[in-house]
Each structure stands twice: as structure tokens, then as C-alpha cells.
matplotlib code that plots the C-alpha trace (Angstrom):
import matplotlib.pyplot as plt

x = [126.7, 122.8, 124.4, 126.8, 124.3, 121.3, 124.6, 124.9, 121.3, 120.8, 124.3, 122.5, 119.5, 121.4, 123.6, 121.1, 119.2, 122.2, 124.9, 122.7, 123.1, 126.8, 128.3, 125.5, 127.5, 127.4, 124.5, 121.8, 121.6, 118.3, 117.0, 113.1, 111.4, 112.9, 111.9, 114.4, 115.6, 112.8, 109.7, 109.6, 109.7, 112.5, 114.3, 117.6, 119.5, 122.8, 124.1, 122.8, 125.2, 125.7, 123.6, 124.6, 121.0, 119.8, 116.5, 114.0, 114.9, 111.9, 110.7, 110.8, 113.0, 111.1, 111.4, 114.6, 114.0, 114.9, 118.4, 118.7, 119.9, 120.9, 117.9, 118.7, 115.8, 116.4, 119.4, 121.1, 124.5, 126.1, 128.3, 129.3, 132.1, 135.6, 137.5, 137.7, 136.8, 133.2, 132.1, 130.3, 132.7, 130.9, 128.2, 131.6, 132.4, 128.9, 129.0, 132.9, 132.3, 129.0, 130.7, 133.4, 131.3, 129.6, 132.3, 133.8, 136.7, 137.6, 136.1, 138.2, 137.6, 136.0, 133.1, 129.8, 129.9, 133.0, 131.3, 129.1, 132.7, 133.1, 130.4, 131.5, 129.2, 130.6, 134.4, 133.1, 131.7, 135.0, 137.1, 134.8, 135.0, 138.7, 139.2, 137.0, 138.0, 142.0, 140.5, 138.9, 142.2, 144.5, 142.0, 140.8, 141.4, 145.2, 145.2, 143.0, 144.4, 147.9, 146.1, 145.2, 148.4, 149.3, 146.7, 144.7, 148.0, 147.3, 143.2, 143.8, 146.1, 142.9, 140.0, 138.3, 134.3, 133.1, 129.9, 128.7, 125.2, 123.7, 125.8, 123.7, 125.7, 129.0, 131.3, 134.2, 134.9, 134.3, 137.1, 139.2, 139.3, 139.2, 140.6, 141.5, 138.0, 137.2, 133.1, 131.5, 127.9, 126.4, 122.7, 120.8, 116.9, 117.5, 116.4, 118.5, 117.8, 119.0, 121.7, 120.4, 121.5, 123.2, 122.8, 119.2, 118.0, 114.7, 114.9, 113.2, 112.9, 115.8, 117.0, 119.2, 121.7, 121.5, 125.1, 126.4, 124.2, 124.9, 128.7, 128.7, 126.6, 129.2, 131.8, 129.9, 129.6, 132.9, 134.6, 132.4, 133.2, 129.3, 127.9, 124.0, 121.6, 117.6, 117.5, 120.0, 118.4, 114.7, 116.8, 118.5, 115.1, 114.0, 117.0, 118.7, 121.9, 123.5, 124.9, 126.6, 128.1, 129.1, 130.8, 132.9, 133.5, 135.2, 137.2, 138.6, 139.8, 137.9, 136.3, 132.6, 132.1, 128.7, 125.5, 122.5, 119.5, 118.8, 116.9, 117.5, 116.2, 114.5, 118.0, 119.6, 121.1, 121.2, 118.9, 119.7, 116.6, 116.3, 114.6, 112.5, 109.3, 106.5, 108.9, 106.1, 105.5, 108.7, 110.8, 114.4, 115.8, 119.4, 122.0, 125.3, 128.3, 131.3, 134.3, 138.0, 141.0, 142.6, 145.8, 144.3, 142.2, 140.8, 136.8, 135.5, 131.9, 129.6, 126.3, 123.7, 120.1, 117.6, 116.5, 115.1, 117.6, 114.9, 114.0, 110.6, 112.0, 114.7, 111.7, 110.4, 113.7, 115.2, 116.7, 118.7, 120.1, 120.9, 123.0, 125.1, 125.5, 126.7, 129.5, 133.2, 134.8, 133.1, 134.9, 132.1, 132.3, 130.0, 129.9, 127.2, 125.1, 122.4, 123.0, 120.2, 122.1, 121.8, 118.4, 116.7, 114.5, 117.8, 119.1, 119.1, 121.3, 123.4, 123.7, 124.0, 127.5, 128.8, 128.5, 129.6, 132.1, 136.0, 136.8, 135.0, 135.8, 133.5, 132.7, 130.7, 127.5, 127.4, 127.7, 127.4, 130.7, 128.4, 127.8, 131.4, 132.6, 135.9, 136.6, 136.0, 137.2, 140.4, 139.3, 141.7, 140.9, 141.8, 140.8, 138.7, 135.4, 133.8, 129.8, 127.9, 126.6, 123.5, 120.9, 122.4, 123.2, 121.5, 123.4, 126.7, 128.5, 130.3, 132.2, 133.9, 134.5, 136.3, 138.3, 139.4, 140.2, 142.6, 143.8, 147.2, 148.1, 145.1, 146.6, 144.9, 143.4, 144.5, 141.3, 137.7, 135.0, 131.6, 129.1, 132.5, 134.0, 136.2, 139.6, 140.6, 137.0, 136.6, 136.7, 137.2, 137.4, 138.5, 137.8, 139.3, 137.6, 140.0, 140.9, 139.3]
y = [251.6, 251.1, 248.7, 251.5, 254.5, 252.3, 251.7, 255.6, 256.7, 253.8, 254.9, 258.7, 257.7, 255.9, 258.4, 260.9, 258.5, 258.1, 260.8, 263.3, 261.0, 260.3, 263.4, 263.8, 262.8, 263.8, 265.4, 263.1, 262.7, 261.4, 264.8, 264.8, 267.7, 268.9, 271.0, 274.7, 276.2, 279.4, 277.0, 277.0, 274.1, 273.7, 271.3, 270.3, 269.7, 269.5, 272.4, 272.8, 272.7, 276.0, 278.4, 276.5, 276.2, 273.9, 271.7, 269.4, 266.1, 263.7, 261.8, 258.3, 256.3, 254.6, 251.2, 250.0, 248.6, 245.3, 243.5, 240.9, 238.0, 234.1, 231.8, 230.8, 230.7, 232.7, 232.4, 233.5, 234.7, 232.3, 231.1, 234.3, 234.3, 234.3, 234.7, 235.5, 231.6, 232.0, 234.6, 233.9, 235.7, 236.5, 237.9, 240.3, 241.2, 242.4, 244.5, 245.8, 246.8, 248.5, 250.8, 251.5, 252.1, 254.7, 256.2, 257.0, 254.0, 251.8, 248.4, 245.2, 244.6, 241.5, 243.2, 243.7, 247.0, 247.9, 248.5, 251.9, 253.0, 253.6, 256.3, 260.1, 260.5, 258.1, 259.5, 262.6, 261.6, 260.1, 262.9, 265.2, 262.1, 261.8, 265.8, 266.6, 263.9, 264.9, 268.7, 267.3, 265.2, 267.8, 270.1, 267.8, 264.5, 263.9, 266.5, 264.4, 261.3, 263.1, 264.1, 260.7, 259.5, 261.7, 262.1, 258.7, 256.6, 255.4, 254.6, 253.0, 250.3, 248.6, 250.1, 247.9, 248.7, 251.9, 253.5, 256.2, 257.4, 260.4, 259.6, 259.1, 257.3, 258.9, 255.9, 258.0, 260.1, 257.1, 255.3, 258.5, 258.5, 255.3, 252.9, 250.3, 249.1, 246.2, 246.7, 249.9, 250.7, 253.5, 255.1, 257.7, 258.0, 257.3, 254.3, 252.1, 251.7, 249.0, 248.1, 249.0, 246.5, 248.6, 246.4, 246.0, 249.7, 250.6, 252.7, 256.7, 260.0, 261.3, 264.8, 266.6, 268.8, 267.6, 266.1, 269.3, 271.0, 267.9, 268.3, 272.2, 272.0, 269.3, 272.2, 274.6, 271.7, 270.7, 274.1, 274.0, 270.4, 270.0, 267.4, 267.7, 269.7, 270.1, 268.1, 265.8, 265.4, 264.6, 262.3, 259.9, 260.1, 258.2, 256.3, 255.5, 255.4, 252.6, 253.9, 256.4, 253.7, 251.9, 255.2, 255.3, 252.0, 252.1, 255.5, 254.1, 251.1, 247.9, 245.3, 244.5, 240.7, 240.8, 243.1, 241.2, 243.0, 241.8, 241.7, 242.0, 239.5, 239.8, 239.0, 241.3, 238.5, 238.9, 237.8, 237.6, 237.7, 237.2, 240.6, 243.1, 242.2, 240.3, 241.8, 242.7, 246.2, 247.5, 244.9, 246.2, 246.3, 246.7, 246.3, 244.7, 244.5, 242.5, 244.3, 243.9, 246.1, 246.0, 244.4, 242.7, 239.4, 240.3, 240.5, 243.8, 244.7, 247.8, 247.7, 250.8, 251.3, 253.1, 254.6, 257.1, 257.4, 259.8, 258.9, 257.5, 255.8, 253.7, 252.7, 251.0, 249.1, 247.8, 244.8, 247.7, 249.1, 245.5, 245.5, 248.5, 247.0, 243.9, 245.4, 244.8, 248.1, 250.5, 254.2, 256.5, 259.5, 262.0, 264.9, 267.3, 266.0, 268.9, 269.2, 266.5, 265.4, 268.7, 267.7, 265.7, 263.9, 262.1, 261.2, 257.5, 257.4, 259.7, 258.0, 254.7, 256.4, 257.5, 253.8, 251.8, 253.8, 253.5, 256.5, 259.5, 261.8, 264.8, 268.1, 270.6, 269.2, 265.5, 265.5, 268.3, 268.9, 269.0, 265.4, 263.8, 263.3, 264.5, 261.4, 259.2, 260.8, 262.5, 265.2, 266.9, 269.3, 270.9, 273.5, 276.4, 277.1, 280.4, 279.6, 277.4, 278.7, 280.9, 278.3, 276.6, 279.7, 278.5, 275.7, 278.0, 276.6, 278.9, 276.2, 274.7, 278.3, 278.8, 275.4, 277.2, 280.7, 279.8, 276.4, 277.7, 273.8, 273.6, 272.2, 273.9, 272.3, 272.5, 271.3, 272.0, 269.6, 269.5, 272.6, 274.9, 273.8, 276.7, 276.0, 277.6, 277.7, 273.7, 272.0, 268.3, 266.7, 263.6, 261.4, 258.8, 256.6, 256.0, 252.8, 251.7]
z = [67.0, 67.7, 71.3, 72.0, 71.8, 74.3, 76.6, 76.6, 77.2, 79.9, 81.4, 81.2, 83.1, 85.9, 86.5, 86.7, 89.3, 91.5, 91.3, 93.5, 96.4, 96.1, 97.4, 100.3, 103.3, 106.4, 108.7, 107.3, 111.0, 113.3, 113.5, 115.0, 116.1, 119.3, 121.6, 122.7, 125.1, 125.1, 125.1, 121.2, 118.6, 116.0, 113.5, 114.7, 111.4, 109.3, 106.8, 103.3, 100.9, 99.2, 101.3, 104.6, 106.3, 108.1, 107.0, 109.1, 109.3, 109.2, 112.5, 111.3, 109.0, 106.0, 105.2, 103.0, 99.9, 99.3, 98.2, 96.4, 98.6, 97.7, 98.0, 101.3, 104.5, 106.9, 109.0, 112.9, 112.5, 114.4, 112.2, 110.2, 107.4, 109.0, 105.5, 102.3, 101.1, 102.9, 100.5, 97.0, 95.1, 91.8, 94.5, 95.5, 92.7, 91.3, 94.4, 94.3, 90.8, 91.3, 94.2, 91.6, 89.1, 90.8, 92.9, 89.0, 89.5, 86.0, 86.7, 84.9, 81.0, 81.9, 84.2, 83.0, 83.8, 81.5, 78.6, 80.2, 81.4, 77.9, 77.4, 77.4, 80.0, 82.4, 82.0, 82.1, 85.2, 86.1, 85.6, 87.7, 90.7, 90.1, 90.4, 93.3, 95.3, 94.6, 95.7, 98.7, 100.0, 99.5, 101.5, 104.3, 104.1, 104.3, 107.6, 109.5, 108.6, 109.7, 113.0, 113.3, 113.0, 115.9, 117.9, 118.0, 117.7, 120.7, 120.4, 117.0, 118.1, 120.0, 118.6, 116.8, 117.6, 116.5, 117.1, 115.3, 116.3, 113.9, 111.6, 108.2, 105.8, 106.8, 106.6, 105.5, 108.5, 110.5, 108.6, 108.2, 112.1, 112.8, 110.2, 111.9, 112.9, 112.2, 112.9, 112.2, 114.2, 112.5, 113.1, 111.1, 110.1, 106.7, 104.7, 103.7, 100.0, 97.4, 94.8, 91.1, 88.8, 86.2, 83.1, 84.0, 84.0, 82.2, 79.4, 80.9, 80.1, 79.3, 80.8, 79.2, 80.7, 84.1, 84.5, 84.0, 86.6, 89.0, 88.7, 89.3, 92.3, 93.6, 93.2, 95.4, 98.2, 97.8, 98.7, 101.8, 102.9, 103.2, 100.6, 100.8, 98.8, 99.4, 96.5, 97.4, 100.6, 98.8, 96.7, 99.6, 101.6, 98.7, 97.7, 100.7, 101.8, 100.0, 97.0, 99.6, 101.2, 98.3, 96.9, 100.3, 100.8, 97.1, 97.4, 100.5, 98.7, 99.9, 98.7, 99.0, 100.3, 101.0, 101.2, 103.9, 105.4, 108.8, 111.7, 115.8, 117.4, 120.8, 122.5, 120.9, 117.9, 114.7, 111.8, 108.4, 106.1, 102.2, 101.9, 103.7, 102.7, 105.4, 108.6, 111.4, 112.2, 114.7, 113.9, 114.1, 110.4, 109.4, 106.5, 107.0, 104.7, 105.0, 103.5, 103.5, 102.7, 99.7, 99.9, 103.6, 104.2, 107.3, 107.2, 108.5, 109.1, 108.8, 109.8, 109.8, 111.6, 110.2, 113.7, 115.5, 118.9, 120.6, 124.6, 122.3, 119.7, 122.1, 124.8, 121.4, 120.5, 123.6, 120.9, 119.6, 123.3, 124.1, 120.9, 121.6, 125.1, 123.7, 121.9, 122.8, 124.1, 121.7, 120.6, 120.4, 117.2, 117.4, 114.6, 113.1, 115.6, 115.8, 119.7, 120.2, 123.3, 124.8, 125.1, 127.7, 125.0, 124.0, 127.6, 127.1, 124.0, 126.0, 128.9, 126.9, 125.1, 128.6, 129.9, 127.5, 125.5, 126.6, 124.0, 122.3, 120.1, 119.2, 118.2, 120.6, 118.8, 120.5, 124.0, 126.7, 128.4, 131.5, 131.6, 131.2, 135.3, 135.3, 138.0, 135.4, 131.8, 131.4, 128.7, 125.8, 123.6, 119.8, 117.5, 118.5, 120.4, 120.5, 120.0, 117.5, 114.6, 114.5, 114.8, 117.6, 119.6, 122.4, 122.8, 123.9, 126.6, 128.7, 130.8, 127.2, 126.3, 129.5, 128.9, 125.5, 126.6, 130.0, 128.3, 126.3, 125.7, 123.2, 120.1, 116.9, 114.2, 110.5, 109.0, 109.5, 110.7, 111.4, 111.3, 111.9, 108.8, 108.1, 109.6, 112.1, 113.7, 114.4, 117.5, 118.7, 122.0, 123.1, 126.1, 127.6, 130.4, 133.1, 134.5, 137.4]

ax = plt.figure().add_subplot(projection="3d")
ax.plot(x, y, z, "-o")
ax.set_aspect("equal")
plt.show()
């Protein structure tokens, strides 16, 4: 009895530690003060969860925590794992059951982590995951993956590099979209964080009551498709986005091979270090994990920045340019953006998408219709597009509103997506470099 009740109040304290950052999605994006339109200063941003506002994003990404990693030296990828026999697999499995642990999935009898899945609070926990995220396919999920089906048929039978700049530690719209990449690029300011070890959590204050309060707020951000909180947005400045990632990588059923920080060489290669700790100042950091399907054995790879894609903060990474134009035929997404390509103080990481991507696919917050030459993209457009939302309003284009109004051959969209997120009221467009 005395095992089974510390099981339940450690079990307590993680959850309370972690849960806040598992529902906190999208538009964690690489927001830095910007300058508008009338001469003023704002925040570009991403929408708060139940009052749908829009909070300041800070200007550089802290440094991720560290990993633990085999006691190995330092090491180039030049020789990286081409199956499943190249990875340590207790070292997968520690990680695939974490991610199921916390996305609220039953890990096997014989984990170490199956005797916290028998608390109340962790099947309570459970059967809130299990009911949103039912909510949430019904809703969302299942129409864009039928879209998908349709309308990148085509793009998905040879996509296989995605980049996803701004996007925070949204892995599951990049999937969603796109889930037959086998490498995932994605770019946001915030840290990366690290793996708790579950059956190694100090004992802490205990705080009662705040399950309850966590799961109801998850309802409100649910039924808006938004996941983030000012809390929750404290929360993964200081946690980072692994858990996040973990919780995705798990609900879209794959396994965890391998979790490595690393670092970009001066070419442009890649790094792999044992931890974070002793890298010089403006070093280019980065996680990678291997993962593969369930039912698959093909090794796939993700691999996020913490990076600020400003004009300033690219002049001070060429490493990481050079690695985005090392990439093999990259499709571009680009959603909840903030607009920060409307700016010029983001021309570079715009002009880097236009050259090197052969598809994108957007909502009116990435790219400026403006800047996609129509001798060189074929354009096609979904949904709706009236304005942006309020705090945007100044980044209306009248030329995509035109597209929209004398375009009858506009297919609609049944789902919403991005700052728009009521159906009916979202917009996507997608371009496709022509052949030359």
C-alpha cells in the first residue's frame, strides 16, 4: 500500500509538471518584435487558447536542456542508422513508452512505467486524452487527412523532405499533411527541453486540484482547435518542446528509435554531441529523432532548431541556410505564421523557401501572394479569404481577395486551420514549381 500511494503522489507531481505543455501545439512560432505597417512596434503572435489573443513571442530561443545520451565521444553523422538493428533498443523503448505514457496510451506490463498507469490519476488522465483526442479527430483531423487524400495525392507520392519553418513543436499537422515524409525540418524559438525520467522524479509539493483545472481548460482549447494558454505558453518556454513531440510522435503511432542533440557544423554537417553543455556561444543546436511507423521498418527522421529566422538571426547562422539548401527537393508548410514574411525583416527565409522548395502549402499567414511569379508557380486555392483577423488587419491583401471573389472553381474547405479556425472561414494555398 505504502509503494502504491508514493507511485500515486510521484505520478501527481509529474503530471502536473508536464500535462500543461502537451496540448500546446501550434503557433509557438519565431515571433520577434516586428515592426508595422503605420511606423509602430508590435508582437506578431499565435492565438490564446480560450480568449483567442495573441501574446509576444520572445526574441531568442533559450538553450535546451540536456538528454541523456550513450557514453559515446562525439560523433559526424556519416554513418547514420539505416534500420531498425542499428538502434539500442532498450534506449527505444524507454523513449516509446515515455511518449505513451504521457500522450495517456497503456504502456506493456513489463515497462517500468506500468505500474503509474495504475494510479486513478493517470487513467483519469487517460480517459480525458482518449476523449479529447476522439473529439478532435472527428472534428478536424479525419477531414484533412481526407483532403489529403485528395488533394496532395499527387505531392505525397514523392515528398519525402519537409520543411516547416515557424512551426513550434507542431509535428502533427506536419504529419497530418504530409505523412509520408520520411525527414521532417521544423523551426520555432522554443527550447528544446529534455526527457524526465518518470521513475526517477523527486518527491514536491503537492497541488491539489490542479488536474481537474488542467483537463477543463483543455476542453475550452479543444473546441477552438488552438492548444496554448498563457500559462501553457510560460510552461513550454521553460520546458521545451519535447514532451510535445513525444505526445505527437505517440498519437500518430510510431516508434521512438532514438533521441540526439546535435550540432551544425561549419559545412553545414551534422554533429552529434553527448549533451549540451561546453557548446561555444552561437553554435547551432538541434534535436533529432529517429522514428518509424508502426507496422513499417523504414527509419524516419525529425529534427527541430531552436532559431530565430529573422534577416538578423540568419546573417548569424549561415551553417543553418546551408542546411536547408542542402536538402533533397523540400515541400515547404507554412501555418499560423504571424505574417512575418510580409515583412522585409524576414526576406531571406522567404526568399530561401521560394528557391529551394518544389511545393508549398499555406495559409494567407506564410507567404505574400505578391512574391510567388506566376511564370514559375502554378497556384490553387481552397477555403475562404476575406481579411485576417483583427490584429493582422493590415496584412489584407486585396489581390488574394480578388483571386477568391472571381475564382468560382475554388474548392471549400470542410475544416478549419490556422488563425481562421472556424470552418468555413479557412484558407490554403498550394504551389507547385513548374518544370523548367
Amino acid at each position: 500500500m505504502q509503494m502504491n500511494a508514493m507511485i500515486a503522489y510521484k505520478l501527481r507531481i509529474f503530471l502536473i509538471a508536464v500535462i500543461p505543455l502537451l496540448f500546446s501545439i501550434q503557433s509557438c512560432n519565431n515571433n520577434p518584435q516586428v515592426k508595422t505597417d503605420n511606423g509602430g512596434s508590435k508582437s506578431t503572435a499565435t492565438s490564446q487558447a480560450t480568449e483567442v489573443k495573441i501574446e509576444k513571442k520572445e526574441e531568442v530561443a533559450k538553450s535546451p536542456t540536456p538528454i541523456p545520451q550513450p557514453e559515446n565521444e562525439q560523433k559526424s553523422v556519416s554513418s547514420p542508422p539505416v534500420s531498425l538493428k542499428d538502434f539500442d533498443r532498450d534506449r527505444s523503448n524507454k523513449f516509446t513508452d515515455s511518449a505513451k505514457f504521457l500522450a495517456g496510451i497503456k504502456v506493456d506490463e513489463k515497462s517500468p512505467l506500468a505500474a503509474y498507469q495504475k494510479s486513478k490519476a493517470w487513467n483519469d488522465h487517460s480517459y480525458y486524452f482518449e476523449s479529447a483526442w476522439k473529439k478532435l479527430e472527428q472534428q478536424q483531423l479525419s477531414k484533412i487527412r481526407k483532403w489529403t487524400n485528395t488533394e496532395l495525392k499527387s505531392i505525397n507520392q514523392t515528398a519525402r523532405t519537409i520543411f516547416y519553418p515557424f512551426s513550434g513543436p507542431d509535428f502533427l499537422y506536419a504529419h497530418l499533411f504530409f505523412p509520408k515524409g520520411t525527414e521532417y525540418v521544423m523551426v520555432g524559438l522554443e527550447p528544446i527541453g529534455n526527457i524526465l525520467d518518470i521513475t526517477k522524479i523527486p518527491a514536491a509539493h503537492q497541488i491539489d486540484g490542479k488536474l481537474q483545472e488542467i483537463n477543463k481548460s483543455m476542453n475550452d482549447i479543444l473546441q477552438l482547435s488552438f492548444f496554448r494558454t498563457k500559462a501553457m505558453k510560460v510552461d513550454l518556454a521553460e520546458k521545451g518542446v519535447l514532451p510535445i513531440l513525444f505526445v505527437f510522435l505517440a498519437r500518430t503511432n510510431h516508434r521512438i528509435l532514438d533521441v540526439q542533440y546535435f550540432k551544425l557544423n561549419k559545412d553545414a554537417s551534422i554533429q552529434l554531441l553527448k549533451n549540451n553543455k561546453n557548446n561555444s556561444k552561437g553554435e547551432v543546436l538541434g534535436l533529432k529523432i529517429d522514428f518509424v511507423s508502426e507496422g513499417e521498418t523504414l527509419v524516419r527522421n525529425l529534427y527541430y532548431f531552436p532559431l530565430d529566422l529573422s534577416n538578423d538571426g540568419l546573417q548569424k547562422t549561415p551553417e543553418f541556410k546551408q542546411f536547408i539548401k542542402n536538402l533533397n527537393k523540400p515541400v515547404t508548410y507554412l501555418k499560423a505564421a504571424s505574417y512575418l514574411m510580409h515583412n522585409d525583416e524576414f526576406s531571406e527565409i522567404r526568399n530561401l523557401i521560394l528557391s529551394q522548395s518544389t511545393n508549398l502549402l499555406q495559409d494567407d499567414s506564410g507567404m505574400p501572394i505578391k512574391y510567388f511569379d506566376r511564370a514559375k508557380w502554378n497556384l490553387k486555392f481552397y477555403g475562404s479569404y476575406t481579411q485576417p483577423i483583427d490584429l493582422f488587419k493590415v496584412r489584407y491583401q486585396p489581390d488574394l481577395r480578388k483571386i477568391y471573389q472571381s475564382d468560382p472553381t475554388i474548392k471549400p474547405l470542410n475544416f478549419g486551420i490556422g488563425y481562421q479556425f472556424e470552418v468555413n472561414t479557412s484558407n490554403l494555398m498550394l504551389a507547385s514549381r513548374k518544370e523548367q
